[in-house]
N, C-alpha and C positions, 0 to 999 in steps of 0.2 A: 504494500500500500504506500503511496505517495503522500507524505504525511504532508496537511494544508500549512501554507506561510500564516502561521500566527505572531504576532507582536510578543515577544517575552515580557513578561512583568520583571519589571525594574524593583528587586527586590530592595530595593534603600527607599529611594522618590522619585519622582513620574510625574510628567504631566498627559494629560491626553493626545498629546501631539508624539509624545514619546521622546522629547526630548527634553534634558536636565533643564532641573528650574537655574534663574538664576542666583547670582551671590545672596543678594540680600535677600532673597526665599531661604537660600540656604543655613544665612544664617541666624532667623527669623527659630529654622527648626531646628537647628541646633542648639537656639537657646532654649526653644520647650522643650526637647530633649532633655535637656540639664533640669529642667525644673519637673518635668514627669520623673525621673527616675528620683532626685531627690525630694519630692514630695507624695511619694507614692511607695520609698523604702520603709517595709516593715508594714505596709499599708495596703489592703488589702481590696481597699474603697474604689470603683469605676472611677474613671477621672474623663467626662468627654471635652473634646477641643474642636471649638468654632472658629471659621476665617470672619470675623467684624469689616461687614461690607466696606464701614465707612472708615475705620480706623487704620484698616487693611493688617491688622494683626489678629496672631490669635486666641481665643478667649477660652477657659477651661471652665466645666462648670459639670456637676454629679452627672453621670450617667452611664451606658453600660457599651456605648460603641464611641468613636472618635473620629473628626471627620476632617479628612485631610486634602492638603491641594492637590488637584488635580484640576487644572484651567479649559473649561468650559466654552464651548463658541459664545456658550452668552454670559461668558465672566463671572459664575456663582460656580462655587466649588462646596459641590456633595457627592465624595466618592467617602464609603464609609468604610471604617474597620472596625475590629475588635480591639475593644481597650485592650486586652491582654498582649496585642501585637501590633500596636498601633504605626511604624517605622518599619517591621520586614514583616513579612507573610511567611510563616511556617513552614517548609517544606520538608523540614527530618523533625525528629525524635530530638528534641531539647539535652535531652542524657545520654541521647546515645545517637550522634550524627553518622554515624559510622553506616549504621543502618539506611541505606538508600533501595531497596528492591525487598520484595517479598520473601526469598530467598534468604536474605541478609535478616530478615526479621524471625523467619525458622530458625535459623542458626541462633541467633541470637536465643531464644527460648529453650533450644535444646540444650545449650552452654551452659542456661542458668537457671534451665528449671526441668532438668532429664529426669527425673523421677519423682516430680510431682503428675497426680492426675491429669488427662488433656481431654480427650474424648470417651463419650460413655453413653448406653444403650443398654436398654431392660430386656432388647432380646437375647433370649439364652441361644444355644445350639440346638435344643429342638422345637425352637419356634414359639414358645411358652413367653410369657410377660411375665419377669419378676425384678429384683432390684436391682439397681445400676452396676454395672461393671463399668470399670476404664480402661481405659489403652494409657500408658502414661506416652508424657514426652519421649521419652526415648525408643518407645516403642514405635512409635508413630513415626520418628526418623528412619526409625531400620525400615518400614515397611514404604515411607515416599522413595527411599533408595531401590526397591526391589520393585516398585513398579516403574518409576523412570528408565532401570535398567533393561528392564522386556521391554520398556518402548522403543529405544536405543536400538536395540539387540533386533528387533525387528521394523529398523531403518524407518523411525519416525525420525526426520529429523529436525534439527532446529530452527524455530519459529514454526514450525506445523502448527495446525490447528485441530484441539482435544476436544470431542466434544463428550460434555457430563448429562445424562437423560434420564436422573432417577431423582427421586426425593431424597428429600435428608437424612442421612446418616454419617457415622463418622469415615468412610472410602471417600468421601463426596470430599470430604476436606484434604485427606491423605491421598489423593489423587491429584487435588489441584495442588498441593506442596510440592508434590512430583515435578508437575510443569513448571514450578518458578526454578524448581532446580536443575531443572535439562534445557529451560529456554524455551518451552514449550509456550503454546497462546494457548489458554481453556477457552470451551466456547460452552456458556451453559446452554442448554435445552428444555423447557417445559411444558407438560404436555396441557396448560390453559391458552396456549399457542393455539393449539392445533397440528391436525399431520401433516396439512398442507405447508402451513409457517414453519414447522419443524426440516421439511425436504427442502422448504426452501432454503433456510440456515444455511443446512450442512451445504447445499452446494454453492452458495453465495458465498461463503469461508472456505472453502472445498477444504474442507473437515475430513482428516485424513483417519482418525481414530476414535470409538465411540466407544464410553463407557455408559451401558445401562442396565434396567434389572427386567426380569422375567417378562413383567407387564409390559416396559415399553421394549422390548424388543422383539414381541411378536407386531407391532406396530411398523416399526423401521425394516422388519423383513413384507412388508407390503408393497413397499415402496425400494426397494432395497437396490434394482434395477437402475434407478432413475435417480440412485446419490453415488456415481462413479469413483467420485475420490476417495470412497471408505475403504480400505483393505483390512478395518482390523476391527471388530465389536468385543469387546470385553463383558461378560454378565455379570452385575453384583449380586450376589445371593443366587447364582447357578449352581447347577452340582455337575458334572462333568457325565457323560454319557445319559444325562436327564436334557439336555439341549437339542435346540436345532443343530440339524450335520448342514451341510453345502456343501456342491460339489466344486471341484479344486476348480473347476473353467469359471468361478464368479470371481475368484480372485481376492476373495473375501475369505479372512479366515474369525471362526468364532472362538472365543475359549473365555473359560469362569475368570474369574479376579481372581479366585486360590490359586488355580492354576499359574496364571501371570507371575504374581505374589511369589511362588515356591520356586519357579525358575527364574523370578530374580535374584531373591536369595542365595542363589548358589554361584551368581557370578556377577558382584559389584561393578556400575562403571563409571565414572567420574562424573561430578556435577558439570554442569554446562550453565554457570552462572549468567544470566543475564545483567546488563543494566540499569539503571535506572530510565532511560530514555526508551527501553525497549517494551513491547508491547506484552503487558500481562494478561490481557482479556479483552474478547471481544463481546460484549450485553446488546444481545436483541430486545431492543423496547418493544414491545407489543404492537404500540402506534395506536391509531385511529382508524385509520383510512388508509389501501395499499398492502405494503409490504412492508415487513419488519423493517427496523434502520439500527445498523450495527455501530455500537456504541462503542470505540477504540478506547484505551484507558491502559497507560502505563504503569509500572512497577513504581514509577514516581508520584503519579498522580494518587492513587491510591494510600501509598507512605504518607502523601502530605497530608490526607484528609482525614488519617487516623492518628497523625503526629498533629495536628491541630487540636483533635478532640480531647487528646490525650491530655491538654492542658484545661482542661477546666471541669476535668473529674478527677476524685481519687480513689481510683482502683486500687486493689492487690492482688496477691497472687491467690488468696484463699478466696477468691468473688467468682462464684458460682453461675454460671446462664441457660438459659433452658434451647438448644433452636427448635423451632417450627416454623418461623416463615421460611418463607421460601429461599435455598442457598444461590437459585436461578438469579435472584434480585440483588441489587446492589448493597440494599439496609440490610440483609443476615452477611452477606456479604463481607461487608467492612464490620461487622459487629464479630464474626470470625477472625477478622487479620487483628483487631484489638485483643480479643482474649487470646492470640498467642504473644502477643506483645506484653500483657501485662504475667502471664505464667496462669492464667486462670484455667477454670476448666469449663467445659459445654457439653451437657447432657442432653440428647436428643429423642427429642418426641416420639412416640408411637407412628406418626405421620396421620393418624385419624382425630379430627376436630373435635370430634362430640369425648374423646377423652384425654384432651389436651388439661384439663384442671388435673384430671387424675394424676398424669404425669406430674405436672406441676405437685402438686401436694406432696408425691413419693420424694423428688429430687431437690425440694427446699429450696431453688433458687435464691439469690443475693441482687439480681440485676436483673429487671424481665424488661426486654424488650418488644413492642407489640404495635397492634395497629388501632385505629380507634374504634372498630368491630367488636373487637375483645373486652374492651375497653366499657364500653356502651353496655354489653352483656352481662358482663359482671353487677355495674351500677344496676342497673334492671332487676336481676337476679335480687339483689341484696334489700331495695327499696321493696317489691315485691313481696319477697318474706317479712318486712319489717310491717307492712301494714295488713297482712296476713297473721299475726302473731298474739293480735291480745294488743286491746286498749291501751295496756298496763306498759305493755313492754311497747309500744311502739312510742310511748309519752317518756320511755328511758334513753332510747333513743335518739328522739329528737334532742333532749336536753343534754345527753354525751355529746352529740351531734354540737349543738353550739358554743356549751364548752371547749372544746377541742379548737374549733373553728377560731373562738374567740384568744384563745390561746395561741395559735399558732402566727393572730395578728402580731400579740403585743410580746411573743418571745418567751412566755412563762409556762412554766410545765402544766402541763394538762393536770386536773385531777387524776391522781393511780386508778382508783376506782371504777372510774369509766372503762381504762383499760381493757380491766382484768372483765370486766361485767358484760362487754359489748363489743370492743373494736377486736377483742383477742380473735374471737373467732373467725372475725371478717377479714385478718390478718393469715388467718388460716387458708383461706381459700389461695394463697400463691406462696403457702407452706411457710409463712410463719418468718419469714427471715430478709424482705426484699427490701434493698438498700437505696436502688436507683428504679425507678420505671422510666421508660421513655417510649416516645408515643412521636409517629413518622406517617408516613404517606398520604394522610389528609388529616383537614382541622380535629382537633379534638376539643370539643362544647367546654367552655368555661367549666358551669356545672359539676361536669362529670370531672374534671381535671379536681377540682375543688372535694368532692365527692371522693376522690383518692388522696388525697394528703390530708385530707379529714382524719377516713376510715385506715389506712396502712402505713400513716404517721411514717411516711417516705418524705426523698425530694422527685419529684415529679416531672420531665422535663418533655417537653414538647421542640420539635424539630420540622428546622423547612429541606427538602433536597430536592434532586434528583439523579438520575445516574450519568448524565455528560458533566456533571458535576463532581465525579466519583463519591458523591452522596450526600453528603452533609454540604448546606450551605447559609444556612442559619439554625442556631437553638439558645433557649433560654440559658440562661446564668441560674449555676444551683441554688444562686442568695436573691434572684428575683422571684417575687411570691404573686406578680401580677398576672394576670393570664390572661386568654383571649388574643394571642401576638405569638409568633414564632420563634422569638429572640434575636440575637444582635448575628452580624456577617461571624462568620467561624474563621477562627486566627490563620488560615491558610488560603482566604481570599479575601478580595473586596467586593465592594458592592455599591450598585448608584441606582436609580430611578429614573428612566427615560421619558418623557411627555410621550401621549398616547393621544395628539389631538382630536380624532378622531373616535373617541369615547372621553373624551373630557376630563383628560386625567391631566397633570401637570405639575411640576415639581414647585411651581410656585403656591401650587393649592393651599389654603389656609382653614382648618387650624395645621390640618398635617400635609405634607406634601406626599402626590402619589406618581404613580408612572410603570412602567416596564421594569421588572427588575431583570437588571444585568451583572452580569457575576464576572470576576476578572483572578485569573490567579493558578499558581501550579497546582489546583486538584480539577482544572478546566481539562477536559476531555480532548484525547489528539485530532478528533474529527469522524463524521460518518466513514464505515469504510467501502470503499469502491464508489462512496459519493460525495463527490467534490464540491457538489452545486450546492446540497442538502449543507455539506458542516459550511459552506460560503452564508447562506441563508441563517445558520446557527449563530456564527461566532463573525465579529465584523474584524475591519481590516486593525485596530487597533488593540485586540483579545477579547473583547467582549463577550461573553457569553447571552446573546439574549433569551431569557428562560419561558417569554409567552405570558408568564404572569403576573395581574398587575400589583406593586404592593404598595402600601402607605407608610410612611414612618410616623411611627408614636412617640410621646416621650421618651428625653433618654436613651435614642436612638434603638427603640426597638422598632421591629418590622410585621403588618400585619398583612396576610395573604388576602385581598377583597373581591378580584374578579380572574378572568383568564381572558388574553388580547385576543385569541382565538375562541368560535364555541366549541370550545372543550371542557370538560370538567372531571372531577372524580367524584367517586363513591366514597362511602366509609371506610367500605375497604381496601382503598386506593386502585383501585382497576379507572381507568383512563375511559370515557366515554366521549364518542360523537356522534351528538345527537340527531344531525342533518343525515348522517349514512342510515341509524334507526329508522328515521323518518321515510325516508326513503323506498325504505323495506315495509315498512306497515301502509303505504296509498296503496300495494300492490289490493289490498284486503275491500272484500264489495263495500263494505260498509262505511268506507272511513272516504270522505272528501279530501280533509286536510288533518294534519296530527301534528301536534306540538309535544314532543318529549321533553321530562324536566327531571331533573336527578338534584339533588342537593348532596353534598359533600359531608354532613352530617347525617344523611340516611344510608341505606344499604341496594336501595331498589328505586327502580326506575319508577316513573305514572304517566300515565299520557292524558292531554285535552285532546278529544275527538269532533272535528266539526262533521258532523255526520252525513250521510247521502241518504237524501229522504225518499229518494225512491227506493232504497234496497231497505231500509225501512219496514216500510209500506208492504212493502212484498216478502218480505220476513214472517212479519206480525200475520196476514195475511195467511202464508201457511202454514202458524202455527197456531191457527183459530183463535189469536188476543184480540179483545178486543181493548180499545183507548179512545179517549174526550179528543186527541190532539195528539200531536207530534212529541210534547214539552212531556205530557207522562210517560207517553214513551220511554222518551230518553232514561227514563228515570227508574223504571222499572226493572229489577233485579233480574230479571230472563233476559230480556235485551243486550242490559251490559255484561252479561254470560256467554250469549253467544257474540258478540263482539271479539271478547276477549278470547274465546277460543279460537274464531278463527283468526287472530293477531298473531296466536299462538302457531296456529300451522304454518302460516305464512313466514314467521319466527326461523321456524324449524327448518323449512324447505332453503330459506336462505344462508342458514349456517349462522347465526348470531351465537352467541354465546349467551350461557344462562345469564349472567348481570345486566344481557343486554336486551331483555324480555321484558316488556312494561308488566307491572305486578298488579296495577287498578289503573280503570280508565274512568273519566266523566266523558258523557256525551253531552256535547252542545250542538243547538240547530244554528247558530249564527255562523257564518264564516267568517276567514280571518281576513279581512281586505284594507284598503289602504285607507279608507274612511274610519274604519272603527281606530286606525292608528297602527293594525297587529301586522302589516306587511311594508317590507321597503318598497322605496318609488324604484325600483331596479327593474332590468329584464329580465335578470334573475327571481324577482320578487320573494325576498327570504322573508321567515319569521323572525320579529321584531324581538328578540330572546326574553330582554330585561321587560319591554312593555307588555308582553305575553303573560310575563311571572308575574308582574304587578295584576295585570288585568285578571286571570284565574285565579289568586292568590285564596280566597275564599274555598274555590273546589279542590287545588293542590293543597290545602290543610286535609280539607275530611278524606282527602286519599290517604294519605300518609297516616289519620288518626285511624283510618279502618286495618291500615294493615297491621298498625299497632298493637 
């Protein structure tokens, strides 16, 4: 791949033009320099710093980001950082620079922490669920060495592309160690893709190697014909003469992971250490529309995004994690390269949701990372039982409840009592021991955030990312108790806010300014691969990353996520929807004239407004002997919007949509959406008007969302 001319961030000072400020900027920050560090040793306090239009110096005043020159076409400078890094952006391990590559970070771990636990699974050897066993570090060395070595051995060579197609377990990890230490690219694979996105992958990477397990690999032998580059499928969890055979003309050879594993073992061959510049993974975003877009991300960029985070938690070695999301994704991901960093360990799931608590509860986590699905479920669960319980006890509750709450404002110990009476057990449900939550891929409800540092008397944090961002690119500060904001830029990048005249956004906005956020910095992504036009449209000629979303900034330089520059949005549980392609797909359906689909980031499931075709109607009702006053009862009547939705459903189906992307309740309305009522643009296009749509339904998109409730 021809990696795109991106502008290097000037890891000292910069301006937008990319060339050095002058003298007297210079020595402007040299003197805050001298006064940040000495008014800030021993002190732990945000310190942010403003350019004073008119004094033309600058001004320091409490907060938890810093904003520094960067000179602007229109002479206002707001490119933001983290206090914590406000003068260079992050790109290694503060303790240990040394570490530059993935690689350098295993070693690193197996150096100083070979026989503490690393990975661990309740599955036994006869397929039974019981308590955790581990691999320790040093275990986990010998076996990345015995599988990089059969790759080696059977002329994978460096920079190929791995492709990983199973769920989480601990191989999943011990495989990608493999590749950072042979120079290998991994390419994850999963199957909420699809089989189609999946062929596509492998032959858009031309994925020379695939490691997966029983299930998906009767999948990849359907298609098996038509991914040329594979010559090598590895099975996890196969038994050897229990497999598919092939015959020797596909050129394809299969064999178990133990297998691989045993004849590596018996003949080590030298690491094939990569760089830091060089490519550690290629992440297929799902998308919207089209075809996957391969998300390139160095050894580097990844380092810097977890040696950023590194600085504003304090992990140890004995901080326990649970994985269940998904290792395909960028957030288990980098939550993986951290707990080899820190010497911790990671107990992995069942891979089945309905008994992810259980899990939870046996393995006691220290750190749970999650999405706000989980999140949501929990609160639910817990409030559910409490008003379920007895007069008696839900009036104990409440009043732990604002204790606790009231305490946590003003810094004083909670009552014990409450403790021991109420929250112990709700403490219980993520086994009694969680130090840190963090909560990633979409908004997580004030509420509910509030509703957990209540009840698990944690620190609570909420995070902005994405994956050309190698993940992290905002999160709160563990001493900020505000919520509702996604926290300040992450110490290994910057961040600005572009006008968006065109929706009304502007950084001049008052009280807060808003805009495009753009992200600048070594955890920015090397570019789409094989598409140059794609990361040209991503990243502009001075590194910018433009992210699509627009954000505001808060006091104190925090960042709140408010719209998307594109209609696009997400679910609860972070799945990426576009709702123009749904719509699309539902006119196919007799009944439906025009359909507005509407998802909120705080639900789980889609609803649609239906302007409906009153002839098909008419001729429904008609054959199914209803009789109705009008059109308007119609619409309204419980048999109608049944078979509406059913056949939405098949139409659904026949298309290939994916389950999230299935409206779950419809309203019928007889009005259509046109350019009088306001609901359509003046275009030739004639789009739905998204924002004046949501406004105008806003009444019937409640009692969808309360029914499904």
């Amino acid at each position: 791949m021809t990696k795109p001319s991106l502008c290097k961030v000037n890891q000292e000072n910069h301006t937008n033009s990319g060339k050095r400020m002058d003298s007297t900027a210079q020595r402007r920050l040299h003197k805050l320099t001298s006064h940040l560090i000495n008014s800030t040793a021993g002190n732990d306090q945000p310190l942010h710093l403003r350019h004073h239009p008119i004094a033309g110096e600058f001004v320091s005043e409490q907060g938890y980001s810093v904003v520094l020159p960067e000179k602007l076409q229109s002479g206002e400078w707001n490119v933001y950082r983290n206090r914590r890094s406000p003068f260079k952006l992050v790109s290694r391990f503060p303790d240990h620079p040394e570490i530059a590559t993935l690689h350098d970070n295993f070693v690193h771990a197996v150096k100083t922490f070979r026989d503490h636990k690393y990975l661990g699974t309740r599955f036994q050897e006869d397929g039974t669920v019981g308590e955790y066993r581990w691999m320790t570090y040093g275990e986990a060395d010998t076996s990345r060495s015995a599988i990089g070595s059969s790759l080696v051995r059977r002329q994978i060579q460096k920079g190929s592309c791995v492709g990983l197609y199973f769920v989480n377990r601990p191989e999943w990890v011990v495989i990608d160690h493999a590749c950072s230490a042979y120079s290998f690219v991994s390419v994850p694979l999963y199957n909420t893709l699809g089989p189609e996105a999946v062929r596509y992958i492998v032959n858009h990477a031309a994925v020379r190697a695939i490691f997966c397990d029983t299930k998906t690999l009767n999948i990849l032998l359907r298609f098996l014909p038509e991914i040329p580059s594979v010559h090598l499928i590895v099975v996890v969890g196969g038994v050897e003469g229990k497999m598919a055979s092939l015959s020797s003309t596909t050129g394809v050879e299969i064999i178990s992971y133990s297998q691989l594993h045993t004849e590596g073992l018996s003949s080590f061959k030298p690491f094939c250490p990569p760089t830091s510049d060089d490519i550690a993974t290629i992440c297929y975003t799902s998308g919207t529309t089209g075809t996957p877009k391969g998300v390139v991300l160095s050894h580097g960029n990844l380092i810097a995004n977890v040696a950023g985070s590194s600085m504003g938690f304090k992990l140890y070695p004995s901080d326990l994690f649970i994985s269940y999301l998904p290792l395909a994704h960028i957030y288990e991901r980098v939550t993986q390269i951290t707990v080899a960093y820190i010497g911790g360990a990671s107990g992995f799931s069942q891979g089945d949701s309905m008994k992810l608590l259980e899990d939870v509860a046996v393995l006691k986590p220290t750190v749970f990372c999650s999405v706000p699905r989980l999140y949501n479920r929990i609160y639910a669960g817990v409030i559910n039982s409490v008003k379920s319980s007895g007069d008696l006890r839900e009036r104990l509750f409440d009043a732990a409840y604002k204790a606790k709450k009231q305490s946590l404002v003003t810094g004083k110990k909670p009552p014990p009592m409450f403790e021991s009476l109420v929250f112990e057990d709700i403490k219980g449900i993520l086994g009694g021991r969680v130090r840190y939550m963090v909560s990633g891929a979409s908004p997580l409800s004030p509420q509910v955030m509030e509703f957990l540092r209540v009840c698990f008397g944690c620190t609570v944090i909420e995070g902005y990312g994405m994956t050309e961002a190698s993940c992290v690119i905002s999160n709160m500060d563990e001493t900020d108790v505000l919520s509702g904001h996604v926290g300040v830029p992450h110490p290994a990048c910057e961040m600005k806010l572009v006008d968006v005249p065109e929706m009304n956004y502007t950084s001049k906005d008052q009280p807060h300014p808003r805009g495009e956020i753009c992200v600048r910095g070594p955890t920015v992504f090397q570019g789409y691969y094989k598409a140059e036009e794609l990361t040209r449209e991503a990243i502009d000629e001075d590194g910018w990353l433009h992210t699509g979303d627009i954000g505001s900034w808060l006091p104190q330089g925090r960042l709140k996520i408010i719209d998307r520059k594109k209609n696009i949005f997400k679910l609860a549980q972070g799945e990426y929807i576009a709702p123009e392609k749904i719509e699309n797909v539902y006119t196919k359906c007799k009944f439906i004239a025009q359909c507005f689909i509407h998802g909120d980031s705080l639900k789980s499931s889609l609803v649609a407004i239906i302007a409906v075709d009153h002839d098909a109607l008419k001729t429904w009702a008609a054959t199914e002997g209803i009789e109705y006053e009008d059109l308007k009862q119609l619409c309204s009547d419980p048999r109608m919007k049944g078979a509406v939705l059913a056949d939405m459903d098949s139409i659904a189906k026949e298309a290939q949509l994916r389950g999230f992307e299935f409206a779950k309740d419809v309203a019928l309305v007889l009005e259509p959406f046109t350019l009088e009522n306001g609901l359509l643009t003046p275009t030739f296009k004639a789009r739905i008007k998204r924002p004046q749509a949501k406004a105008h339904f806003a009444k019937e998109i409640d009692e969808m969302y309360a029914h499904l409730a």
